[in-house]
C-alpha positions in Angstrom: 49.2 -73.9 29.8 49.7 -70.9 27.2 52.7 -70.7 25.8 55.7 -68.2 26.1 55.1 -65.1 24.5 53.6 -64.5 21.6 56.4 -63.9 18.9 59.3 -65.0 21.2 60.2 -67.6 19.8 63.4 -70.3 20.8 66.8 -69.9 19.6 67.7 -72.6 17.1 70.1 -75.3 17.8 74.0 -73.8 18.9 75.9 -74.7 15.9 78.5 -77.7 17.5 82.4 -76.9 17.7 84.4 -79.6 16.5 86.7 -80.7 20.0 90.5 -79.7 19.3 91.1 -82.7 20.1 89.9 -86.4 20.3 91.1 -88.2 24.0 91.7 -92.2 24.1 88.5 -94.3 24.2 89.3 -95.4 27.6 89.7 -91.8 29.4 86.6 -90.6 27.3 84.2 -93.5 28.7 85.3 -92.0 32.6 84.6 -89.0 31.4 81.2 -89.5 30.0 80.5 -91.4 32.7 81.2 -88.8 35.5 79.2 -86.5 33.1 76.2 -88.9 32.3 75.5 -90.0 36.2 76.4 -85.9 37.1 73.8 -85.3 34.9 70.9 -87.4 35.3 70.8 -87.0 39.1 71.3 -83.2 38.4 68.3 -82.9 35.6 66.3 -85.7 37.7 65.9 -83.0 40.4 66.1 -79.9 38.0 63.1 -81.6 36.3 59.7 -79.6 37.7 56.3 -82.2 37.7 53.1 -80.1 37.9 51.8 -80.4 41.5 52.9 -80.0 44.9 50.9 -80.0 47.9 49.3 -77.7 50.3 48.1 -77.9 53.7 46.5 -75.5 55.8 48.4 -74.4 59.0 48.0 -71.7 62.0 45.9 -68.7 60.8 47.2 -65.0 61.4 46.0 -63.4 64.4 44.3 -60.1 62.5 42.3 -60.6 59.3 43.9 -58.2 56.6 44.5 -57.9 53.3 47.5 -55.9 51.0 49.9 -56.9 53.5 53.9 -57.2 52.8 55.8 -60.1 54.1 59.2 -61.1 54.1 61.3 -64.3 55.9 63.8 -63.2 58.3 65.7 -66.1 60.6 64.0 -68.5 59.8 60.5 -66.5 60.9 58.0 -64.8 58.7 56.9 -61.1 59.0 53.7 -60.0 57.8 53.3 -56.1 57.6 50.8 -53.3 57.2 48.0 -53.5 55.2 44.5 -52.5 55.9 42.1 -54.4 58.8 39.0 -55.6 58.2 36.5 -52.8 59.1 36.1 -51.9 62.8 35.8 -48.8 65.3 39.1 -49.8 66.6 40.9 -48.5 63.1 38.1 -45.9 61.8 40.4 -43.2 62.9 43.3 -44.3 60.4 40.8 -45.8 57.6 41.6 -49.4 58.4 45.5 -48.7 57.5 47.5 -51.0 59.4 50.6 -50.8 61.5 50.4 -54.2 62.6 53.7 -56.3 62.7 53.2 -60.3 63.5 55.6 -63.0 63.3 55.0 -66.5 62.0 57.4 -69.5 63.4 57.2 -72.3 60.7 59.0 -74.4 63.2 56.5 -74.0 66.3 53.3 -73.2 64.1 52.6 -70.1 66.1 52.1 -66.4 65.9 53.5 -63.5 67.9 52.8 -59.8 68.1 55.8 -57.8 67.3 56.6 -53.8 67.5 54.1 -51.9 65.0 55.6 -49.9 62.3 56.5 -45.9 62.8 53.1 -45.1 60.4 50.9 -47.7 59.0 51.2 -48.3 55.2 49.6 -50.8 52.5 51.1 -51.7 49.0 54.6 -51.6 50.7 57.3 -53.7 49.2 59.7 -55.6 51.8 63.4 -57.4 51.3 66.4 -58.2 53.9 69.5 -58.2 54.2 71.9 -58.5 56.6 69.8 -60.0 59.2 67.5 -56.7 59.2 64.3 -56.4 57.4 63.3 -53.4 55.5 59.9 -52.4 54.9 59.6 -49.8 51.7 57.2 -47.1 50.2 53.8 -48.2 49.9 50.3 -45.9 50.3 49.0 -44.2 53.5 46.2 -41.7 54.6 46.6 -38.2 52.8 43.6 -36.0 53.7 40.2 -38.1 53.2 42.6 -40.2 50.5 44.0 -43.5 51.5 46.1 -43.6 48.4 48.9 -41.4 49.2 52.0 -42.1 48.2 55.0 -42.5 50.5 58.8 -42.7 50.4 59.8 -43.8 53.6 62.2 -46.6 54.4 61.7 -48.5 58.1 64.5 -51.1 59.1 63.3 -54.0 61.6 65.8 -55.5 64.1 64.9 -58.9 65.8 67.0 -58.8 68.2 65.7 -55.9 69.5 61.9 -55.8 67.8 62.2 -52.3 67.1 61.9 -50.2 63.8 64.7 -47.5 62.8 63.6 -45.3 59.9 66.1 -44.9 57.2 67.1 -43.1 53.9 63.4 -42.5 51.9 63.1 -43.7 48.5 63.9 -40.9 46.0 60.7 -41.5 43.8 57.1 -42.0 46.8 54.9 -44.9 45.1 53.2 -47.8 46.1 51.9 -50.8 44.9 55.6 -51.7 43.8 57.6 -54.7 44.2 60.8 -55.1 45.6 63.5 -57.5 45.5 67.4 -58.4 46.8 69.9 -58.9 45.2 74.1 -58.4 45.9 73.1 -57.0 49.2 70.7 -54.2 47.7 67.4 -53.7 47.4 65.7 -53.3 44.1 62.3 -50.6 44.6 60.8 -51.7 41.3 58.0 -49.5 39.5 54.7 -48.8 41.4 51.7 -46.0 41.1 53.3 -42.5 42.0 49.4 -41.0 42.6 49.4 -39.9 38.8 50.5 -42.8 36.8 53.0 -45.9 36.4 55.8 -44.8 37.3 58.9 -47.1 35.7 61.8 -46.0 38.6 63.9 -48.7 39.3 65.5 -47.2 42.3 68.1 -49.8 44.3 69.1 -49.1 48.4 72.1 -49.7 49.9 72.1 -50.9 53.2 75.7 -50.4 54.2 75.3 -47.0 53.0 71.9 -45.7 53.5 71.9 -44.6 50.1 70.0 -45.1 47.0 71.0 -45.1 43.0 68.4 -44.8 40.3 69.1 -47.7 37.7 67.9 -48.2 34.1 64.0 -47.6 34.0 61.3 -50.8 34.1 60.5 -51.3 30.4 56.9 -51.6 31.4 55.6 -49.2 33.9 53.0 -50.7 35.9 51.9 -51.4 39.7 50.9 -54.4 41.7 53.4 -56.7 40.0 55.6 -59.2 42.0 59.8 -59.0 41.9 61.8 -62.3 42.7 65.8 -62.6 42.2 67.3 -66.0 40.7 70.6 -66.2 39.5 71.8 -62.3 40.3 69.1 -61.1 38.0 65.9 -59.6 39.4 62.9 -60.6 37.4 59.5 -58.2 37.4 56.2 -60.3 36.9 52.7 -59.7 36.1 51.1 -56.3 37.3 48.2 -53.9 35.9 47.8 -50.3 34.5 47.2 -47.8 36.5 45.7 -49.4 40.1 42.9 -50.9 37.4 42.8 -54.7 37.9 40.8 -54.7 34.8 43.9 -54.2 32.6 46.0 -57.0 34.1 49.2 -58.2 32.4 51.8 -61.3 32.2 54.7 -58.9 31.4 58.2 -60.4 33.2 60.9 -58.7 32.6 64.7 -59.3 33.9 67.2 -56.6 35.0 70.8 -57.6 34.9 72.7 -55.8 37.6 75.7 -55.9 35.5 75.1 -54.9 32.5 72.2 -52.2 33.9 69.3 -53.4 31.0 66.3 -54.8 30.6 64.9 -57.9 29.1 61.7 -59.6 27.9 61.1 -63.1 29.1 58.3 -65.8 28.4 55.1 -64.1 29.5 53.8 -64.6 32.8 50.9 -67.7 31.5 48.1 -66.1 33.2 47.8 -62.2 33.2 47.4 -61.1 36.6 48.3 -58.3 39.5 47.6 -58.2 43.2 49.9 -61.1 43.4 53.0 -62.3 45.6 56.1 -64.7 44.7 58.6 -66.2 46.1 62.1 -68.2 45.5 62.9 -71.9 46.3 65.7 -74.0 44.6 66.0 -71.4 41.5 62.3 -71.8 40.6 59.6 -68.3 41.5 56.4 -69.3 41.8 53.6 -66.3 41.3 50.4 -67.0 43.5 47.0 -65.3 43.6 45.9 -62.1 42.1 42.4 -60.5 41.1 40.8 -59.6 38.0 36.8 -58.4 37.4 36.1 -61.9 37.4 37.1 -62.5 41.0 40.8 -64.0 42.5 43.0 -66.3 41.5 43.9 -69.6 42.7 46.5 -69.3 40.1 50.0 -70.9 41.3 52.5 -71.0 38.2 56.2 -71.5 38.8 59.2 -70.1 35.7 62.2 -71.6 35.9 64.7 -68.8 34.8 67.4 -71.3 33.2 65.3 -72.1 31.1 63.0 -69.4 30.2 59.5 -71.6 31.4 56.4 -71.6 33.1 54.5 -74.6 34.2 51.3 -75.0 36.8 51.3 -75.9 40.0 48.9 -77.3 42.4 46.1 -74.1 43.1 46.0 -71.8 46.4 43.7 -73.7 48.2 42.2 -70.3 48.7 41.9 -67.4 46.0 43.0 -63.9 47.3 45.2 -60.9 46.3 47.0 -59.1 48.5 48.4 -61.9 50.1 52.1 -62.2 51.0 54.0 -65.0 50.9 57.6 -66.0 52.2 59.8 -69.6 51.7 61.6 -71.5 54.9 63.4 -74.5 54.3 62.2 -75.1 50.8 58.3 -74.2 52.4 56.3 -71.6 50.9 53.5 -69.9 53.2 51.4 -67.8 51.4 49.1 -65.7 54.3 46.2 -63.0 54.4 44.8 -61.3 51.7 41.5 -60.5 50.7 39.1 -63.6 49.0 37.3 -61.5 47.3 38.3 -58.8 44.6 38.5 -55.4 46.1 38.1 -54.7 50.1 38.0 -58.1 51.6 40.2 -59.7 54.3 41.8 -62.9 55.7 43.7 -64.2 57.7 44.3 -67.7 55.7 48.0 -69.1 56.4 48.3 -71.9 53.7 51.5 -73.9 53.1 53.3 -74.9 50.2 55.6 -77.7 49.3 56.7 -77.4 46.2 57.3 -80.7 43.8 60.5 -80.3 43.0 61.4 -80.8 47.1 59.2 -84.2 46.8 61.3 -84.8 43.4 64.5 -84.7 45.1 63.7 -86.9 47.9 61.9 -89.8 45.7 64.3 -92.7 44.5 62.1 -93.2 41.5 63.8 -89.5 40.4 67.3 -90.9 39.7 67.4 -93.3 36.3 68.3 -97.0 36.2 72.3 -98.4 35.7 71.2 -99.5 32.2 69.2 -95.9 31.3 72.4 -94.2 32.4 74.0 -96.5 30.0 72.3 -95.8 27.2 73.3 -91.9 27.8 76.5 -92.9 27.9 76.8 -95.1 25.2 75.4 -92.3 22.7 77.9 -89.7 24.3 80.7 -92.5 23.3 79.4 -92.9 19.5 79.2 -89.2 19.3 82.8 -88.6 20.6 84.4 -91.3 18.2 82.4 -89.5 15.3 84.2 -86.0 16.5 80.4 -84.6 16.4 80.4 -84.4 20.3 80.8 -80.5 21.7 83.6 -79.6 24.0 83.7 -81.3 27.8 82.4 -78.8 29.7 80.9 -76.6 27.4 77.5 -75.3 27.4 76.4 -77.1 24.1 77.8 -80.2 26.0 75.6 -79.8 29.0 72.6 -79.3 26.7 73.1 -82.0 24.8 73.2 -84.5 28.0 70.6 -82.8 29.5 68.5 -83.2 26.0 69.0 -86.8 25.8 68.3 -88.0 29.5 65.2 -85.5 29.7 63.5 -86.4 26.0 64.3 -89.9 27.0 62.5 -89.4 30.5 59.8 -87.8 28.8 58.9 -90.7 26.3 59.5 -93.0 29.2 57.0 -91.5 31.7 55.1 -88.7 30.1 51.4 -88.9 31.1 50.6 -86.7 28.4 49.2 -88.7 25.5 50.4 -87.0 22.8 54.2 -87.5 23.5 53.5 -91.1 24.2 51.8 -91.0 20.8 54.6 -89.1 18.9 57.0 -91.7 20.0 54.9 -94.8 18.9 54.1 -93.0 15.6 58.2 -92.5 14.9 58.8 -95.9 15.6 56.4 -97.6 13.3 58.0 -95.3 10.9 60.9 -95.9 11.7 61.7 -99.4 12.4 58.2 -100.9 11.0 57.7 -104.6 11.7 60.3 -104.2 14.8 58.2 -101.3 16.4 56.1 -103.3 19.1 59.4 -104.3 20.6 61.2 -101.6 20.3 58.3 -99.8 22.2 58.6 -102.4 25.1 61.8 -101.8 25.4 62.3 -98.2 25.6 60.0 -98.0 27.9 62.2 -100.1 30.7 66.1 -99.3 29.1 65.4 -96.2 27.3 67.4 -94.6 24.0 69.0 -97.2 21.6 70.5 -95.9 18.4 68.2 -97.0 16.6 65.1 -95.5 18.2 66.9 -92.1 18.5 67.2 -92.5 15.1 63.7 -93.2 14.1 62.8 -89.9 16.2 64.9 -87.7 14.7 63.9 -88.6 10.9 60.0 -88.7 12.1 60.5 -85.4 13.0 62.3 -84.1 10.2 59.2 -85.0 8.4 56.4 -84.2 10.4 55.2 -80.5 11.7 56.0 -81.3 15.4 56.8 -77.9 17.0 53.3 -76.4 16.1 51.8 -78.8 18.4 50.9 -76.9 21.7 49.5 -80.1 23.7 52.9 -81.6 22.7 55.1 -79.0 23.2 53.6 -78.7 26.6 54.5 -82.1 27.4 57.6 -81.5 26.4 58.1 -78.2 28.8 57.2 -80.5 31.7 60.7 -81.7 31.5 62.2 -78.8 30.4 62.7 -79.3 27.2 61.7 -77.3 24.1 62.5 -77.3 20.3 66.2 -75.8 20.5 67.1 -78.8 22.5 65.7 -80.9 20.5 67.5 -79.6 17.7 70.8 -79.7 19.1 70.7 -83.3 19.9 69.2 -84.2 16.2 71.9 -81.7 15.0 74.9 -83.9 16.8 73.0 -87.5 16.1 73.2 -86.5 11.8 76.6 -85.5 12.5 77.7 -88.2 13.8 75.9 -90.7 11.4 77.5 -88.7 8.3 80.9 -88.5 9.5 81.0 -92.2 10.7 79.7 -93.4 7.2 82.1 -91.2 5.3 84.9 -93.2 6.8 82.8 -96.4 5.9 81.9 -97.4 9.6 77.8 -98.2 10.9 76.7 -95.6 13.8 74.3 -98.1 15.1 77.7 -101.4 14.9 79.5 -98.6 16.9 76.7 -97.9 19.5 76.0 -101.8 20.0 80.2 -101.9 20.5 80.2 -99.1 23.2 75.9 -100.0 24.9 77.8 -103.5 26.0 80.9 -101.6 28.2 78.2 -99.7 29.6 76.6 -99.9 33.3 73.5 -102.3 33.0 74.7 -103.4 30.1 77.9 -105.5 30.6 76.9 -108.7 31.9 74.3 -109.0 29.4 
């Protein structure tokens, strides 16, 4: 998987605040242990494995491609587009008005109430319980690229269309996104260029305010909200799908502003994405070389791509939409350019297996080991503030480095931690080995990783690192829990005490541990 982008690199470790003060060893074992078993079933499903499966389900009624879809109820609209070539839809150059509903539950399609003027390119969000279809490209003259403004609001209840408040700035190809009960129009091709509006619609109002401008002006990119922060992905130059790119960039509604985040891994446009349990995942796309199978999913928190199992079927176009922690990705054309489809292929997304397997959560005496550390650390004064975020990183750093040295299938971090050991503890390595692999951390072996890394270029290593990312952990985690582990091994030794005598003290009051 490439990495993030190029010259963006990780922030080093958050320097660790000395607690104001220390609490009595019996209060701070409770403590770490609400925080330890809070945190490995929290990380255990946080964690994202590469994969997921798909499954094909009940096929659209129309074949088309450069559709728009959104979930509403519990239902999936797909929306506009263009048909595959026929006499029927000569007259309005294949642009669709079609309107079709997709039950997850039921696995069947209906025909709703067409749009007020077919468009393709549109961008589509809801609130409220209404779903709003927005700008997009229609016929102008012998052109089918003409750039609209309009604004059409869908009501269930009633299946009819109500056209609303146009966009200040006409452009298609954009991508649109809620969030806060707006919607975000984002960028788009204005029928002479890029155009880098950031326009957002109030619903309640009928009104629209123009926001701080898209850093990177470009068109058929995906938009996806996580967090209260809208995140721009992928896109091309110019309606060319020859100049591709893996820009993603975050608006904060707050603050109004812009930022770059880890690229997009493969460059792309003519894509969809779509939102379930905090993780996007970006699907599809085209380039000169064909589609895309592509499925990547970025996990926002923590500023990370990572692949998932393929589209079963390459298109762009496509929309997608999630239900119940499902992902239906439908239509689109197979084939770069004017192709159709009317493919409905469903997703299930690993980190819904993850949460439902028992082998997710860790063992009483893996916990323990957690917990034990956490208890050396807070005696030496080099553990940060309950509560704080340095605190959650550092738990999170131990249980996930721990998981991945523990059941990694990448051969390099299996390697690293057999080559760390040997340096480490020498004669004692082979058994050390066997047991980390069943109990996990011990002092000792944390130790022997940290110092083998102080010496070693690890962090240039991209099939390592990647291994690593798997379970969401980088380099500044890394650092942070190396950071505390020397602290605590300094301070304890200044006032003449062992850190490993005091982690052998604390590892036997620990869960899986006591009756040992």
């Amino acid at each position: 998987m490439p990495l993030p982008v190029p010259g963006k690199q990780e922030s080093t470790a958050t320097p660790i605040r000395q607690p104001p003060t220390l609490v009595s060893p019996s209060r701070a074992l409770a403590t770490l242990g609400v925080i330890a078993l809070a945190c490995v079933s929290a990380f255990a499903q946080e964690t994202l494995p590469v994969g997921g499966a798909w499954k094909t389900v009940a096929p659209a009624p129309t074949m088309r491609t450069e559709v728009v879809a959104a979930a509403l109820g519990g239902k999936i609209y797909v929306i506009g587009g263009f048909h595959e070539p026929s006499l029927r839809y000569l007259t309005t150059f294949m642009i669709s008005d079609t309107v079709e509903e997709y039950d997850p539950a039921t696995d069947r399609w209906a025909t709703k109430a067409s749009l007020p003027t077919g468009v393709h390119h549109a961008g589509a969000g809801t609130v409220g319980g209404r779903l709003y279809v927005i700008g997009g490209f229609t016929r102008s003259f012998f052109s089918v690229w003409g750039p609209v403004a309009s604004v059409y609001m869908y009501q269930p209840e009633t299946d009819s269309w109500t056209e609303r408040a146009p966009m200040p700035t006409p452009r298609g190809a954009l991508a649109v996104a809620e969030s806060g009960g707006q919607l975000y129009a984002i960028g788009g091709y204005d029928g002479s260029g890029n155009s880098a509006a950031v326009e957002v619609y109030d619903p309640a109002t009928n009104t629209w305010t123009k926001k701080a401008p898209l850093p990177t002006p470009r068109d058929h990119l995906a938009a996806a909200t996580v967090g209260g922060k809208v995140y721009a992905i992928g896109g091309r130059l110019n309606r060319d799908y020859g100049h591709n790119l893996a820009i993603n960039e975050a608006y904060d509604p707050v603050t109004d502003r812009w930022t770059p985040m880890a690229y997009l891994p493969t460059a792309r446009s003519g894509i969809t994405a779509a939102v379930i349990r905090d993780f996007i995942y970006v699907l599809g796309g085209e380039s000169p070389d064909g589609t895309f199978r592509t499925n990547e999913a970025y996990w926002p928190r923590a500023d990370r791509w990572q692949p998932m199992a393929p589209l079963p079927t390459g298109r762009h176009g496509l929309g997608s939409a999630a239900v119940n922690d499902r992902l239906y990705v439908i239509a689109g054309g197979p084939t770069p350019g004017g192709s159709f489809s009317n493919v409905n292929e469903l997703f299930v997304p690993p980190i819904t297996q993850a949460a439902t397997q028992p082998e997710a959560r860790a063992s009483a005496q893996q916990v323990g080991t957690i917990m034990a550390l956490l208890a050396v650390f807070q005696e030496a004064g080099s553990l940060p503030p309950e509560s704080s975020p340095e605190s959650d990183r550092l738990t999170k750093a131990l249980i996930q480095f721990q998981a991945a040295f523990m059941k990694s299938s990448n051969l390099e971090v299996r390697r690293w931690l057999t080559e760390a050991l040997f340096a480490g503890l020498g004669n004692d390595a082979p058994a050390a080995v066997r047991v980390f692999r069943t109990k996990g951390w011990t002092s000792r072996t944390l130790e022997a990783v940290i110092d083998y890394a102080a010496t070693r270029p690890v962090w240039n290593q991209r099939v390592l690192i990647e291994g690593f990312q798997a379970y969401n952990v980088g380099r500044s985690d890394f650092e942070l829990m190396a950071q505390t582990f020397r602290t605590a091994r300094s301070r304890l030794a200044a006032r003449g005490e062992d850190l490993h005598q005091a982690y052998a003290a604390r590892q036997g009051e620990m869960p899986g541990f006591k009756n040992e």
